[in-house]
N, C-alpha and C positions, 0 to 999 in steps of 0.2 A: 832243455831246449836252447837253440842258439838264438840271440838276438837278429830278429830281422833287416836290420836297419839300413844294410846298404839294399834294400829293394828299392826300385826305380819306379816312382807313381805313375811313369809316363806308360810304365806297360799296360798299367791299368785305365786305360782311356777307353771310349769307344766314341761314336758317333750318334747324338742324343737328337732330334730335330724339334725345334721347339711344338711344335706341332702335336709330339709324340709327350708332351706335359700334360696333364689332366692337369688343367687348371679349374675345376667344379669335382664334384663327387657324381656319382649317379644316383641317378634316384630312388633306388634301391641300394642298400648297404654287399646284399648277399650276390647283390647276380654280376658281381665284378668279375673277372675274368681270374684262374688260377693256373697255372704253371706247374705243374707236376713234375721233379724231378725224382727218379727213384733208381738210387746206383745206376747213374750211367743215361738211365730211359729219359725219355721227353716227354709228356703229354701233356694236353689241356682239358680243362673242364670248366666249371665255374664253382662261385666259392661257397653257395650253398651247398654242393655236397662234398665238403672237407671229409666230413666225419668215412666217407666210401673208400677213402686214399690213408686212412692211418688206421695201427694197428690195433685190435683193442685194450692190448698191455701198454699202451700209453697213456701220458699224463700231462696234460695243457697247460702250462705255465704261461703266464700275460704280465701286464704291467699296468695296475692300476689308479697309475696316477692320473691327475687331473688336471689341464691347461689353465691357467689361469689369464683375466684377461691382462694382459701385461702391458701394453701399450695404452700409455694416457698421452693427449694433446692438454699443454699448455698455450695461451696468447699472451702477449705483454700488450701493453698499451697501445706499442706502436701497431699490431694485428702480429707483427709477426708470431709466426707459431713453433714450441718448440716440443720434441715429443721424449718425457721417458720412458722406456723399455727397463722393466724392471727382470732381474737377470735373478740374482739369489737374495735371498734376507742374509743382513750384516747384523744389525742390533735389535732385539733379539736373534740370533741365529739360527735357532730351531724352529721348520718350517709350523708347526702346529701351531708353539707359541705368537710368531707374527701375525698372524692371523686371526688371532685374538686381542690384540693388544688395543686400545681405547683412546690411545690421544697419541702416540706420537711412534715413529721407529725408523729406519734407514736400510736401507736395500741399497748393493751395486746394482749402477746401471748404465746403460749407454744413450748419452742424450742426443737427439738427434737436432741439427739447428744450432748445435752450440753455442756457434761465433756470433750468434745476436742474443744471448742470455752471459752478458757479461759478470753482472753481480745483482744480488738482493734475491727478494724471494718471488717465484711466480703463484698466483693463487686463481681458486676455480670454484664454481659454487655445486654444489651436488644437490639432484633431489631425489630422498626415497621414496616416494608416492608419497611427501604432504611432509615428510621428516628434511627440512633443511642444512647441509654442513657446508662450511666451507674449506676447503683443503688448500691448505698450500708444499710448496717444493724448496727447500733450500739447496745448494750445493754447500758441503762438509769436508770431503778430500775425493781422492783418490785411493783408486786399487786396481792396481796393474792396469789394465788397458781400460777401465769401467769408473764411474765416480761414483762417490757417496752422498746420496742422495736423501738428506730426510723429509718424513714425509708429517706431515702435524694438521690435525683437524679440531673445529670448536667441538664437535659431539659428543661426546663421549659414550652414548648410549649406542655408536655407530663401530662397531669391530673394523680391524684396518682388508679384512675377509671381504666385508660387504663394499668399503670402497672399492676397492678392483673389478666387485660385481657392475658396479654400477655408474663407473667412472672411468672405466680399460674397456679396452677393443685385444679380441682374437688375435694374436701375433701369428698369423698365418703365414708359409714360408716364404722368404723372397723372391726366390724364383717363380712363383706363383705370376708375380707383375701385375698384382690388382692391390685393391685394398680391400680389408675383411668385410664380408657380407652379412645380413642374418642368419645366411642358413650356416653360415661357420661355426655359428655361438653353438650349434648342435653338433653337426654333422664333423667338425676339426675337434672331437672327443670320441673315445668309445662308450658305450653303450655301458660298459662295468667300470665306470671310471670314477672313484671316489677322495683320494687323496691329494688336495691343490698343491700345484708347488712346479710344475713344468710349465716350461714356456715355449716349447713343442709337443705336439701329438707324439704318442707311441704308435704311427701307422699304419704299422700291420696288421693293429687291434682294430682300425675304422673299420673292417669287412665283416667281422661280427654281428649275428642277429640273435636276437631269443631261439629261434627257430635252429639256427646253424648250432647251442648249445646246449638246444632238444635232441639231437640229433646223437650230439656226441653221447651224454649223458646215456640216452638209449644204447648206446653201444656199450657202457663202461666207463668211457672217459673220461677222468679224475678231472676236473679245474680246480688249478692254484692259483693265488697272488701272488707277486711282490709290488715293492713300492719302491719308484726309482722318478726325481723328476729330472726331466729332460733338459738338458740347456742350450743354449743360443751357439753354443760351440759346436752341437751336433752340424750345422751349418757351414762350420769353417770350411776350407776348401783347403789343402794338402800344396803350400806356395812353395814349395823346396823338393830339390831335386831325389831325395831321399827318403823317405819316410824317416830316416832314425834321425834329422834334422827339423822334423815335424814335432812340434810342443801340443798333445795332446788335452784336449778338455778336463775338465773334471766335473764329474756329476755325484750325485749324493741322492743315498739309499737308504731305507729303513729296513732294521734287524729286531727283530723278537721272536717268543719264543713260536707264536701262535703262527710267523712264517717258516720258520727253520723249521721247525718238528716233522712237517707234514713232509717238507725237501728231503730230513733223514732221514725217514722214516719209509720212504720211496724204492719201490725194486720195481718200476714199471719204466719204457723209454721217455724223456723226457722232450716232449715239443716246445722250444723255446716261441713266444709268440714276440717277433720284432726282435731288433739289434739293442736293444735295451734291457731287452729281458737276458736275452746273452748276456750283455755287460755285468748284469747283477748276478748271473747265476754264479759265472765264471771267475768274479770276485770273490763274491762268497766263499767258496772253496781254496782258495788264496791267504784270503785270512783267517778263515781255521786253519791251516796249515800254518800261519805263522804266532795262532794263538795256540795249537799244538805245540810249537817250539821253543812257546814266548819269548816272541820276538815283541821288539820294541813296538809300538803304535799298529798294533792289531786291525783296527777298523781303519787303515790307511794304506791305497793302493798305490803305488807307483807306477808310470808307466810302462817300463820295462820289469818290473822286479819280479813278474811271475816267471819271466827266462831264468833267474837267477836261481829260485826257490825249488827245494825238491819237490820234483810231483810225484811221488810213490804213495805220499801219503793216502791210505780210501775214503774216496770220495763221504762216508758215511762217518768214520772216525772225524776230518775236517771241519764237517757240519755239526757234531756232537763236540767238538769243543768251542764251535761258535756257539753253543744253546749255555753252555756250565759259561761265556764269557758274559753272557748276557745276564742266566743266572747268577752269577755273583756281580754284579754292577746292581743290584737291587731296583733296577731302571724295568719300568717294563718294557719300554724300546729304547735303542740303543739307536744313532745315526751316523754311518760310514761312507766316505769317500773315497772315490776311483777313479782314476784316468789310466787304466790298461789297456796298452794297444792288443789288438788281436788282429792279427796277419799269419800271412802265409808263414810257416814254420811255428805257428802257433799249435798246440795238442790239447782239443775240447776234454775239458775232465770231467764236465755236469750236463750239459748238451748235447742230444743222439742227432736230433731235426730240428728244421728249421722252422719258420712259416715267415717271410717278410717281404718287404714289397721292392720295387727295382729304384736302384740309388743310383744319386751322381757318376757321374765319369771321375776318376782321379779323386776318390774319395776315400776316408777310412772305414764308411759300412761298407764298399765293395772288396774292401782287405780282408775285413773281419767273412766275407760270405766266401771268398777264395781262399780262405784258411780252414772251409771247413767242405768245401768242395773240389777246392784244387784250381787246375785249369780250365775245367769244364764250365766255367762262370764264364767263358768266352761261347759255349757252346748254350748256355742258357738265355743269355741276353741276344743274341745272334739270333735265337727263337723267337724271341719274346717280340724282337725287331721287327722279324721276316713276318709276323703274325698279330701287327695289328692288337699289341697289346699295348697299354697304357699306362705311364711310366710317375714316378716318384711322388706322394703324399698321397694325394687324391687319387694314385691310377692304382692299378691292378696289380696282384700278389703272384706268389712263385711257394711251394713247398719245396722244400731242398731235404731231402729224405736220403740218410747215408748208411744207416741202421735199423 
């Protein structure tokens, strides 16, 4: 594949009106509005009846992770307030581990307020229904654009899991222009969402109901997992005239055998659900390829490197030496990092279909959907426009159907 990188973000624009932001969810999950694209065709429906627009040799992949509340408000003495956003775990690093840990640990984060938190520590008192802690914040260093933030509580009988529960707020998106509500703490998760560690929804997953996965189910329709948690980078916005000037994200995934097996094991079309689930699949396949070749740092993606890597490799061979990588690491899960861009002149290896909701102007989920649809992402959104559809987190979805 050739490296994308003189593509021009600016073709990718369109005209978004705030108006056209679902800023709220509807009150129903399933009666969002759906997008039907099917080689070429256009139609609409709603997203209760997914399961009527796909094949029944398909197989519904999602992204199970789980938002955590990431945004905590500090005050200092003077009132002023200052807030961190916590981004990934640093000390411990493995998201399961932090999460358990009982007195003390360190997450990058982005503080907001900074220039009135000059030195020393800020502290906040918690209560779990009648269990008292009180947390404090130091700053520690820096990393890259993000500080090191640790975090130390008296409790100990208190997991650093349930502080976030019970002391963060929903980092709901900026573009939003509110601040988090109760019905967030619900409604900004999906309904199958188990493993903490994103600090964005996997969106596409919000339209899911019990009902909409009776439905599939009734037809054949396989559901799989992955676990990928989302970062505050999904966000960034594409400031360079180039995309191959564009320093893409990095997000981090879980590998075992109990996800892989079921991926190789697969000869049904694969419906990616959301741009995340892409991200993982499409990695995946990346480094079994380069753990088929062993190559250097296996569970390490680069942004460009999948241009570079032969894709002849089968898709099932790939994934069968990511299960023998994982089986010999004596780990039962293994966790990998990626920042692959996927744009146009990109070629889907694991990915038939889409399902995901309508993104930014000049963004890189709008790259990764014109990579897998072409041009015709002008002729989608131009619909979606002309008809009253409802646009990014909260609004309404599109099937992009190629295969």
């Amino acid at each position: 594949m050739q490296i994308p990188a003189e593509i021009r973000i600016a073709d990718f624009n369109y005209p978004l009106p705030d108006e056209r932001i679902a800023k709220y969810p509807l009150a129903e999950r399933d009666q969002s509005k759906l997008l039907v694209y099917n080689q070429g065709h256009i139609s609409e429906d709603v997203f209760r009846n997914l399961a009527s627009h796909l094949d029944a040799d398909s197989v519904i992949i999602t992204n199970n992770t789980k938002v955590i509340r990431a945004r905590m408000e500090f005050f200092k003495e003077s009132g002023a307030r200052v807030e961190i956003f916590c981004l990934e775990p640093h000390e411990p690093a493995e998201y399961n581990v932090m999460f358990s840990q009982t007195k003390s640990c360190v997450w990058n984060c982005y503080v907001g307020n900074s220039k009135k938190w000059k030195s020393g520590s800020l502290t906040k008192t918690i209560d779990f229904g009648g269990r008292q802690t009180t947390l404090s914040v130091t700053r520690v260093g820096t990393d890259k654009d993000a500080q090191l933030i640790r975090f130390e509580w008296d409790n100990q009988q208190v997991a650093f899991g349930e502080i976030v529960d019970w002391a963060g707020q929903i980092p709901i998106p900026p573009y939003l222009n509110r601040k988090s509500e109760d019905i967030d703490n619900e409604r900004y998760q999906t309904i199958y969402s188990e493993e903490k560690g994103s600090v964005a929804a996997p969106t596409a997953g919000l339209h899911f109901t019990q009902s909409v996965f009776d439905s599939l189910q009734a037809k054949g329709i396989e559901h799989l997992n992955v676990t990928l948690h989302v970062g505050a980078g999904t966000f960034k916005p594409v400031q360079t005239p180039t995309i191959g000037e564009h320093p893409m994200h990095t997000e981090h995934f879980v590998l075992s055998e109990d996800i892989l097996a079921p991926i190789f094991n697969n000869r049904k079309k694969v419906v990616a659900v959301g741009t995340t689930t892409v991200r993982t699949l499409e990695s995946m396949y990346w480094m079994g390829v380069k753990a088929k070749l062993q190559m250097d740092n296996p569970l390490s993606l680069g942004q460009w490197e999948a241009y570079s890597l032969p894709g002849t490799v089968p898709v099932g061979e790939a994934f069968g030496a990511l299960i023998e990588l994982v089986r010999r690491s004596g780990a039962a899960e293994l966790t990998a990092s990626t920042c692959i861009m996927i744009a146009p002149g990109y070629t889907y290896k694991v990915v038939d279909n889409l399902i995901t909701n309508f993104h930014q102007p000049q963004s890189t989920l709008l790259l990764l959907v014109s990579a897998l649809i072409g041009d015709d992402w002008h002729r989608v959104y131009d619909y979606a426009l002309g008809n009253n559809f409802r646009f990014l987190s909260y609004g309404d979805s599109c099937l992009l159907k190629v295969k």
